[in-house]
ZAKE-738350 format. One record per residue (C-alpha): y, x, z; residue number from 1. Coordinates in steps of 0.02 Angstrom, whole numbers, plus 50000, padded with zeros to 5 digits. Layout:
BEGIN
{pt {Y X Z} NUM},
...
END
This chain:
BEGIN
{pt {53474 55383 53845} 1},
{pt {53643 55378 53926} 2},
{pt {53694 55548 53977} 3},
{pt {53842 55530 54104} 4},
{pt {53977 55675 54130} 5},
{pt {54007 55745 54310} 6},
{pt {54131 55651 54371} 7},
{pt {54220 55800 54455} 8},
{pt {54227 55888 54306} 9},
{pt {54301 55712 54210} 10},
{pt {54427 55697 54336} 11},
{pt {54461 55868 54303} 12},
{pt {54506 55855 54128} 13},
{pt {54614 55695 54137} 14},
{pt {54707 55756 54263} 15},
{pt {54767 55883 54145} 16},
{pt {54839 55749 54044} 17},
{pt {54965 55643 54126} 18},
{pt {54969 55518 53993} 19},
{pt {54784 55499 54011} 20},
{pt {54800 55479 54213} 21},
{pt {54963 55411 54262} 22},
{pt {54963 55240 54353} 23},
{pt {54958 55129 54179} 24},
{pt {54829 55238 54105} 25},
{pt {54737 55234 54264} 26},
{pt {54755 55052 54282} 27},
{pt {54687 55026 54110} 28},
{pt {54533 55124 54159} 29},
{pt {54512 55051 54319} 30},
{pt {54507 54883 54223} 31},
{pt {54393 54950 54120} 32},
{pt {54259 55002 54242} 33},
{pt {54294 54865 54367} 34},
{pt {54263 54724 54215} 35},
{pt {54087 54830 54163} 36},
{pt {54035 54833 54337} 37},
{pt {54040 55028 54337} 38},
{pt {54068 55098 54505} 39},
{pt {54082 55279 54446} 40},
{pt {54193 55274 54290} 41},
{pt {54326 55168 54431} 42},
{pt {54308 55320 54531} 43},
{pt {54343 55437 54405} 44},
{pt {54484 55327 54357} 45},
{pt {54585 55331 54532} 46},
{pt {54533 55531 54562} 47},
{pt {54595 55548 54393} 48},
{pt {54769 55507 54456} 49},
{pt {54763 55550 54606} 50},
{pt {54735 55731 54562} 51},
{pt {54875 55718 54406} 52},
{pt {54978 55701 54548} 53},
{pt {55000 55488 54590} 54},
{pt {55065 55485 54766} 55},
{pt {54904 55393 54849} 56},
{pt {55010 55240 54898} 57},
{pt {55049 55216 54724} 58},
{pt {54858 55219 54685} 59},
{pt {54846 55080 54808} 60},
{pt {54992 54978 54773} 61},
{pt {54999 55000 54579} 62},
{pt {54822 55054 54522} 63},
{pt {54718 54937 54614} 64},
{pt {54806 54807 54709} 65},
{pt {54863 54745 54496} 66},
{pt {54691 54776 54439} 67},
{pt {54621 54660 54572} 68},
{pt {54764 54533 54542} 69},
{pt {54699 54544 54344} 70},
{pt {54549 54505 54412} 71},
{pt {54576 54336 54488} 72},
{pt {54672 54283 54332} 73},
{pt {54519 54329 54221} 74},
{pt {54415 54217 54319} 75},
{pt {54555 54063 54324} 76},
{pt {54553 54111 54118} 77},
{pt {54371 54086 54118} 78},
{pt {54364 54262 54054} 79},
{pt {54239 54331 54157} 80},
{pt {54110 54257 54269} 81},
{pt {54092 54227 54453} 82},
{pt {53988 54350 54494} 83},
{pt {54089 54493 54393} 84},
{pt {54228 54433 54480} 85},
{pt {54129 54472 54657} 86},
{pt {54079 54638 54578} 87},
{pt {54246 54719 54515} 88},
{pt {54312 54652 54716} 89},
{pt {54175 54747 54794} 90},
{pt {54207 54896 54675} 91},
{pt {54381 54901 54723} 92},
{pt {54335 54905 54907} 93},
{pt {54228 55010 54909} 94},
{pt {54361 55167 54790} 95},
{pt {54486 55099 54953} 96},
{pt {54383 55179 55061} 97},
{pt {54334 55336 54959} 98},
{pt {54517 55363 54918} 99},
{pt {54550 55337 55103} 100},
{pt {54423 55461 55169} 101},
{pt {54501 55589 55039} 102},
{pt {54653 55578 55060} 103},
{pt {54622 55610 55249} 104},
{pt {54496 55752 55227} 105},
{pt {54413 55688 55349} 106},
{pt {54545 55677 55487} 107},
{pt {54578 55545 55628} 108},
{pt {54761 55447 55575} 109},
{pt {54865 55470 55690} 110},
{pt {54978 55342 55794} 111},
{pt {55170 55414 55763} 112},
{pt {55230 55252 55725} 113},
{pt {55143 55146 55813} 114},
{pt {54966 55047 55816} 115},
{pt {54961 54885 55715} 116},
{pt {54830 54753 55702} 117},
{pt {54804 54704 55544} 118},
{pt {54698 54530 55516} 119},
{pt {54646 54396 55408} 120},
{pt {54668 54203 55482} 121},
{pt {54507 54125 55525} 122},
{pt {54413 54054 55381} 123},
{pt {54520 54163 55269} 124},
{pt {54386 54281 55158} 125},
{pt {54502 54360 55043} 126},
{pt {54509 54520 55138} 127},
{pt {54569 54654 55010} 128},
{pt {54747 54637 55051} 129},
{pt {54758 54657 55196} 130},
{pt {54659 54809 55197} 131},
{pt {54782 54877 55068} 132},
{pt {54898 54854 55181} 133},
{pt {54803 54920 55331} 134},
{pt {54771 55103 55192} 135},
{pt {54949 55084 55169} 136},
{pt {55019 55083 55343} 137},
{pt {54870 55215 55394} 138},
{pt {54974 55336 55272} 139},
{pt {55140 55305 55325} 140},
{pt {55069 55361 55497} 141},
{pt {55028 55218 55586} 142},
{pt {54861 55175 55689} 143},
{pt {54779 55025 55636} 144},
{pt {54659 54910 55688} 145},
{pt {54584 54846 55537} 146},
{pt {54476 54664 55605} 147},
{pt {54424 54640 55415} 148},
{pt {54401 54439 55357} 149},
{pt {54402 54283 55452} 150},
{pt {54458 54338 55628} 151},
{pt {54439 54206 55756} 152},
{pt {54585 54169 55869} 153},
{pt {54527 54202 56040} 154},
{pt {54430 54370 55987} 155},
{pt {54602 54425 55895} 156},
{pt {54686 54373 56051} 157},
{pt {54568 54470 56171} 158},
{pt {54597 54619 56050} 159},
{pt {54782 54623 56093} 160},
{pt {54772 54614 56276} 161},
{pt {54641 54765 56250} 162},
{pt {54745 54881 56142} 163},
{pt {54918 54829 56147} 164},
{pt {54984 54842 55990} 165},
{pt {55189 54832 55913} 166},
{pt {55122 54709 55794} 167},
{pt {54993 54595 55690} 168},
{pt {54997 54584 55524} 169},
{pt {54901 54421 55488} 170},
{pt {54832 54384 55302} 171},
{pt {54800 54236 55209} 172},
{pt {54796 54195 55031} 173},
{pt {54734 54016 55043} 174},
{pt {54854 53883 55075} 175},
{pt {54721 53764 55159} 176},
{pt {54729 53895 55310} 177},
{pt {54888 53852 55354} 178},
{pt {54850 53765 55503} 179},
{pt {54741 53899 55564} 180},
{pt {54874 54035 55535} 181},
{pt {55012 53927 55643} 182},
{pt {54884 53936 55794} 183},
{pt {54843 54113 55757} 184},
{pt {55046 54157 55751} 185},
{pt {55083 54047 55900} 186},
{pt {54950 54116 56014} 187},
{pt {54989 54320 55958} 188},
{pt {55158 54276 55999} 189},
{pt {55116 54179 56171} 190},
{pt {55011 54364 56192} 191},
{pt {55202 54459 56191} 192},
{pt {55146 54518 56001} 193},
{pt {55263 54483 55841} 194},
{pt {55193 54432 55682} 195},
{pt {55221 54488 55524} 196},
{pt {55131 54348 55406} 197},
{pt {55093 54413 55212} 198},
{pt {54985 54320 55062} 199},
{pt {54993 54224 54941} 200},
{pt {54968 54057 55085} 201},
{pt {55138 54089 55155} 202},
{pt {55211 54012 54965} 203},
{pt {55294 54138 54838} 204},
{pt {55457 54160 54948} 205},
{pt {55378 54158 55124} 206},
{pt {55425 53976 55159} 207},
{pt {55285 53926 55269} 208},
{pt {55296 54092 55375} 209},
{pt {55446 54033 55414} 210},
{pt {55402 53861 55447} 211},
{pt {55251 53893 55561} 212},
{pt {55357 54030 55635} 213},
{pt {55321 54195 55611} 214},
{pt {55426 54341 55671} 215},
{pt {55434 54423 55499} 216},
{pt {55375 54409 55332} 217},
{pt {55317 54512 55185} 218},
{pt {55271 54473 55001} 219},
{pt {55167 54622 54965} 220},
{pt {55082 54785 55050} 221},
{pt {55244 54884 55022} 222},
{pt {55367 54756 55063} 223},
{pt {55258 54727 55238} 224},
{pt {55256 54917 55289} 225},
{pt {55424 54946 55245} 226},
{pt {55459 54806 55364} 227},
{pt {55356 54853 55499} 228},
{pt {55446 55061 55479} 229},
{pt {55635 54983 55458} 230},
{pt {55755 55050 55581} 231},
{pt {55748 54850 55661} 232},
{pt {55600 54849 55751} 233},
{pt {55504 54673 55749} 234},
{pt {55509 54622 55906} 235},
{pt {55443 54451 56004} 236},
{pt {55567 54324 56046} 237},
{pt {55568 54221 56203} 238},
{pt {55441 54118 56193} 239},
{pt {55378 53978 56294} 240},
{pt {55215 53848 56309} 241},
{pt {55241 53750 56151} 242},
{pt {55107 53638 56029} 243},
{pt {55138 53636 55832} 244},
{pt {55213 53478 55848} 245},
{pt {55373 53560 55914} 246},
{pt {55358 53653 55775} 247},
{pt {55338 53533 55641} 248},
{pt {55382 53353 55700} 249},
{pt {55322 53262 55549} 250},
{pt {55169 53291 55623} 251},
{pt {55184 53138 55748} 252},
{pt {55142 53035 55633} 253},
{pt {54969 53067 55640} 254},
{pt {54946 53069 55460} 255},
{pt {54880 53287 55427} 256},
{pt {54751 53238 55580} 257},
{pt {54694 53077 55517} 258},
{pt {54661 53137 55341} 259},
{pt {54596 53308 55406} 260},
{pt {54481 53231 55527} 261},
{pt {54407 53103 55420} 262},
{pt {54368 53219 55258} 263},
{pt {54183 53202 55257} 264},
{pt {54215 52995 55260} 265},
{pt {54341 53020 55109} 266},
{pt {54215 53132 54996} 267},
{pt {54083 53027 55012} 268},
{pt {54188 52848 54987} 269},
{pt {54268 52936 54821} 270},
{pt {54105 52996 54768} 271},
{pt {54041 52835 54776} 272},
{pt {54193 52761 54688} 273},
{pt {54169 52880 54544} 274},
{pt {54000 52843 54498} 275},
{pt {54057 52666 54510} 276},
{pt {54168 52692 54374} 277},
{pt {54082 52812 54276} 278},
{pt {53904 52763 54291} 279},
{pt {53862 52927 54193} 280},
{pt {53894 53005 54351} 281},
{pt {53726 52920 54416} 282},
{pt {53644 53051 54305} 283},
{pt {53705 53210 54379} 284},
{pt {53605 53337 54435} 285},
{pt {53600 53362 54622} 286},
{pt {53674 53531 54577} 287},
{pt {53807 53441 54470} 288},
{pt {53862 53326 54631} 289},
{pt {53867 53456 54736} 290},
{pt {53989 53540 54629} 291},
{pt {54084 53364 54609} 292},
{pt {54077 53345 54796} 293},
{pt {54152 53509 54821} 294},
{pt {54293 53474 54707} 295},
{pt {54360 53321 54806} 296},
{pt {54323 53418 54969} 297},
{pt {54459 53537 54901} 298},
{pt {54592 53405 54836} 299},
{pt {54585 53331 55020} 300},
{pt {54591 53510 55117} 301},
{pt {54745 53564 54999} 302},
{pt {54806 53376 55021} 303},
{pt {54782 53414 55215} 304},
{pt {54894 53571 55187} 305},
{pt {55014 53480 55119} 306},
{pt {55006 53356 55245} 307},
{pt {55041 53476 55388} 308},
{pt {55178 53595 55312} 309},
{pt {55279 53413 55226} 310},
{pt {55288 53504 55073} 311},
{pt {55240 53401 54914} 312},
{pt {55240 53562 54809} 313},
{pt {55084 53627 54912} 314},
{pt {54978 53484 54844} 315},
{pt {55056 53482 54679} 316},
{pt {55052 53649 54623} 317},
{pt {54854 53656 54678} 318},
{pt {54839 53479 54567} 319},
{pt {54902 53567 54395} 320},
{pt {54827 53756 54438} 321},
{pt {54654 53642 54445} 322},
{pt {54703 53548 54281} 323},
{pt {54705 53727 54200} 324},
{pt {54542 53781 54284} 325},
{pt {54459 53637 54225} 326},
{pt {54528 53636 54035} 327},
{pt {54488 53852 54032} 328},
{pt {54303 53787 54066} 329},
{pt {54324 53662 53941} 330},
{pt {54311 53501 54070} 331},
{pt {54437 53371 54033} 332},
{pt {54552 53375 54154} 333},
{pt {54587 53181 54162} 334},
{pt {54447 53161 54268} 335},
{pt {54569 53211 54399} 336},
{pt {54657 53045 54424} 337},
{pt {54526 52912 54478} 338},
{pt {54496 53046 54596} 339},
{pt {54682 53023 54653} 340},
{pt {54669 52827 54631} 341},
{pt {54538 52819 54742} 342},
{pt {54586 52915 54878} 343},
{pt {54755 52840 54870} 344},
{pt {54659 52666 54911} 345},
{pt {54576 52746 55054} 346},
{pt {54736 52805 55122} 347},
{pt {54869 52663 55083} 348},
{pt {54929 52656 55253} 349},
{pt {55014 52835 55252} 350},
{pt {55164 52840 55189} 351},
{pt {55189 53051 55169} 352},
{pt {55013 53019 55093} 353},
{pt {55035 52892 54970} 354},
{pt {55210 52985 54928} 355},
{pt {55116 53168 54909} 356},
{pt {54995 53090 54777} 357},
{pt {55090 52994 54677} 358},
{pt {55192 53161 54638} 359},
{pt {55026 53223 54590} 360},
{pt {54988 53113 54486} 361},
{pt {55176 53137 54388} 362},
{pt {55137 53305 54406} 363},
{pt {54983 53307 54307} 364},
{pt {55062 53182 54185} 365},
{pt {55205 53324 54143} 366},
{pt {55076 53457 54129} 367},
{pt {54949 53381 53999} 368},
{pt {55129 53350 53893} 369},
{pt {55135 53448 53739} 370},
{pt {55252 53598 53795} 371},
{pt {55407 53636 53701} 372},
{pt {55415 53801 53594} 373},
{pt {55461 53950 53671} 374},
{pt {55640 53994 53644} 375},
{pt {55591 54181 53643} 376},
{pt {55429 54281 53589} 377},
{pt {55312 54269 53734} 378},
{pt {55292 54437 53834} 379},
{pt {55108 54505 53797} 380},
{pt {55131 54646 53902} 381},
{pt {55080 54564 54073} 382},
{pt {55251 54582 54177} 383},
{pt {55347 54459 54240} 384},
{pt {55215 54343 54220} 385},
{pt {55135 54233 54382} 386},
{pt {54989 54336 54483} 387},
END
């Protein structure tokens, strides 16, 4: 029988220590409990440190928000499972809002500096972000409106005219969302609201905010609030009646709504091309075509992406990041390019197309090349390295 400690009185004792609850220590526990599916020792952790003293924003921002970006890479690794994956994200919620309602004492937050919305773009499930930053602003003394995942654009627009807010901070970490976040930032702004555009969707240095244009943009939780509290205020421009098009002329040529519009037609013709040339494919499981099937949905959705924003790095990048998934779980990666091929028969009348997977295709060719030795001993200790 397990016999488990009070976690008041564990907290207690750690918090006596420093070196046992500081933010690496407590990040190293956190891990710990978040990877065993243990809801109470990841409590324990982040009371731990808050109590040794961790200002609670540093709990957020360099406790958890690291431990849940360890998280994701695990799972790319093929280190832990799906479902452990879903676990340690709940688990990590869920000590957000216990540390939240602690650190409040059970108090209203105020509005000092202002109400915010803070939102995810339609379709976009990845939520803990943005409630990070939503804990975040909430302790620098803002009130926030929270709308949680997937926020349609009319009801996000209705809640603006309702409550009237200085800005919207709109979340996305999916780059296939894109095209949903430049309606979402062009309506918000048509509504006299400013946007402040975060995630990992809006590329490493904010590129695509910019493009789709959004008033600001942040690359983390701490980045975004200190935006949102600098001494210039983000404020709407003039704005006038305008389609995306006037955004992003590329777009005339048709080419992001002809591919986008006829995805269903392109899975099932590159299916069917597949099993022509590997009849092995005949044999799959209805489970195991599903799973193929889902895996071209995604090449043309991020080829889509890439499509709307003209950027060939979009596609690219999500090419070789799948190359790794695939050869972590020990699936040859190869069976990438007749995937290519065939959709580049399909779609030898587009031009950006064509272009956009024949860099792919290089792409992939680089990245299966034996890489050259480090010049240097590789860093082991985690910084530095891509989240």
């Amino acid at each position: 029988m397990t016999i488990r400690t009070d976690p008041a009185s564990t907290a207690a004792k750690s918090a006596a220590d420093p070196h046992t609850a500081g933010p690496h220590a407590a990040r190293e526990r956190l891990w710990d409990a978040v990877r065993e599916g243990d809801e109470y020792a990841a409590s324990e952790a982040v009371f731990a440190a808050l109590d040794a003293g961790t200002d609670p924003e540093a709990v957020l921002l360099d406790v958890i928000a690291p431990v849940q970006r360890k998280v994701g890479a695990e799972w790319a690794a093929d280190r832990i499972t799906v479902a452990q994956e879903h676990a340690a994200t709940a688990i990590n919620d869920r000590i957000i809002a216990a540390l939240a309602h602690r650190v409040r004492g059970g108090a209203r937050p105020g509005a000092g500096a202002g109400r915010v919305t803070v939102a995810c773009v339609d379709g976009e499930w990845h939520a803990l972000p943005a409630r990070l930053l939503a804990e975040v602003l909430v302790l620098r003394g803002w009130q926030v409106d929270f709308l949680g995942a997937q926020v349609p654009v009319p009801h996000l627009i209705a809640h603006l005219h309702r409550t009237g807010p200085c800005a919207v901070a709109l979340s996305s970490s999916i780059p296939t969302r894109l095209p949903t976040a430049h309606a979402a930032i062009t309506a918000c702004q048509a509504a006299g609201t400013p946007v402040l555009a975060g995630g990992a969707a809006f590329g490493p240095d904010g590129r695509y905010a910019r493009l789709l244009g959004a008033d600001a943009w942040a690359p983390d939780a701490r980045a975004a609030a200190d935006r949102l509290g600098g001494e210039t205020p983000l404020l709407p421009g003039p704005r006038s009646a305008h389609h995306p098009v006037d955004d992003l002329p590329h777009l005339a040529d048709q080419e992001y709504t002809m591919v986008s519009r006829t995805a269903p037609r392109l899975v099932g013709e590159t299916m069917t091309g597949l099993e022509e040339r590997f009849p092995a494919m005949r044999e799959y499981t209805e489970r195991q075509r599903l799973h193929t099937a889902e895996d071209v949905a995604h090449i043309i959705d991020f080829l889509s992406a890439a499509l709307y924003v003209d950027d060939e790095e979009l596609f690219t990048g999500f090419m070789t990041w799948t190359a790794q998934i695939l050869t972590a779980r020990k699936v040859p990666a190869h069976s990438l390019r007749p995937a290519l091929d065939l959709l580049a028969g399909q779609l030898q009348d587009f031009p950006r197309t064509t272009r956009l997977l024949e860099q792919a295709h290089r792409a992939l060719d680089a990245d299966s090349a034996p890489a050259p030795a480090p010049a240097t001993t590789p860093d082991t200790t985690g910084h530095g390295k891509p989240e």
